[in-house]
C-alpha positions in Angstrom: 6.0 -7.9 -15.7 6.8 -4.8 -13.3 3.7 -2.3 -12.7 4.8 1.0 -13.1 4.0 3.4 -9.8 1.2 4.9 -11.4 -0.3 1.3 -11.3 1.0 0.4 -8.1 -0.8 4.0 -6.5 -3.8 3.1 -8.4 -4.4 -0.8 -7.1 -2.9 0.1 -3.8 -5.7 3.0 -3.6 -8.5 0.5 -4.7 -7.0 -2.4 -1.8 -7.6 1.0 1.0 -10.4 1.8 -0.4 -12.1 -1.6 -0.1 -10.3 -2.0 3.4 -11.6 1.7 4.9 -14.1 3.3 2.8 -11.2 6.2 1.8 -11.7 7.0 -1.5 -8.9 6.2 -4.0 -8.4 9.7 -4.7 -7.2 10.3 -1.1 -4.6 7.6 -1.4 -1.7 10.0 -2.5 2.2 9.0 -2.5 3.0 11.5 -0.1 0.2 10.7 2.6 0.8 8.8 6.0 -1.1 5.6 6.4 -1.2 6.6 10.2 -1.6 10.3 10.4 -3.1 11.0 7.4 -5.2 8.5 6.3 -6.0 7.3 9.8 -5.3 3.3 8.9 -4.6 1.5 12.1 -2.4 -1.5 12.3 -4.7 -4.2 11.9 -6.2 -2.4 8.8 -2.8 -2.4 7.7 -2.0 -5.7 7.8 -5.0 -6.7 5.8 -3.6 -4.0 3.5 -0.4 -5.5 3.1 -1.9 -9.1 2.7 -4.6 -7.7 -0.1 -1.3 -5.9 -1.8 0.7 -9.3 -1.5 -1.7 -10.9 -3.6 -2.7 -8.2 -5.9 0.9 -7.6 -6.8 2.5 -11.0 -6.5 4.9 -9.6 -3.7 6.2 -10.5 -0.4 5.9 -8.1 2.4 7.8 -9.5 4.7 6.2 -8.7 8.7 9.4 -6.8 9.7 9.5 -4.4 6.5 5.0 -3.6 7.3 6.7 -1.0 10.1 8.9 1.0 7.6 6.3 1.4 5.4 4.8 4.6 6.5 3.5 6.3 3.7 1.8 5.7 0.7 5.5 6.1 -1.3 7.3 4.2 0.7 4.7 0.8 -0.1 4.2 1.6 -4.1 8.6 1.6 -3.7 8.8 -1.2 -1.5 6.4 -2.9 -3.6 8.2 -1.7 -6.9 11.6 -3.0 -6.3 9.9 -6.3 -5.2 8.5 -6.8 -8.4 12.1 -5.6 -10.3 
């Protein structure tokens, strides 16, 4: 069954949290992963690996570059569960 967004922010901000110490709170939809939140790339990957399994998703390597904020991963992540 599809998560709704709110459930996606929420498990996405617990996977950051447990990969950089940010607290969940911070993980907003409309923050950077880069700029704002200060995640570097291999950071992200194990983000997007932690995600993959938490949600039962494929993120393939190509899309990992187009997600740059927090939005754009719960949407990617959203339509990959629809």
């Amino acid at each position: 069954m599809a998560q709704s967004e709110q459930e996606i922010l929420d498990g996405l901000a617990e996977i950051v949290n447990e990969e950089t110490g940010l607290p969940t709170e911070s993980v907003e939809l409309d923050k950077s992963f880069t700029d704002d939140l200060d995640i570097d790339s291999l950071s992200m990957m194990t983000i997007v690996v932690n995600a993959e399994e938490k949600f039962g998703v494929r993120i393939p390597d190509d899309e990992v570059k187009n997600l740059k904020t927090v939005k754009d991963a719960v949407s990617f992540i959203a339509s990959a569960q629809g």
